[in-house]
Phi, psi and omega in degrees: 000323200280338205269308183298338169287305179309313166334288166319283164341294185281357134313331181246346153294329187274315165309319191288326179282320189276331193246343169282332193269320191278312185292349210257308185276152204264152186273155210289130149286101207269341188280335210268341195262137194295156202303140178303324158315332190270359178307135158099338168260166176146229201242144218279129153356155135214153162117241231241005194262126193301345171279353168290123171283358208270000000 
């Protein structure tokens, strides 16, 4: 009784967080952010990042 009860509570805290978070937050510009094939190009690390080759 005690695992269904806590279930709920979190279902109904993650319903609350999920509706809290969509009226709160600016809606997605879907046009502004690059297409998922372009992940990973761009402009080359710099500084302290361990995958840098320079």
């Amino acid at each position: 009784m005690r695992f269904r009860f806590l279930a709920v509570c979190f279902w109904i805290a993650f319903a609350a967080f999920f509706a809290w978070d969509w009226t709160h937050s600016a809606p997605v510009n879907v046009r502004a952010e690059p297409p998922l094939i372009a992940a990973g190009s761009g402009v080359a690390p710099s500084g302290g990042h361990c995958a840098s080759t320079f």
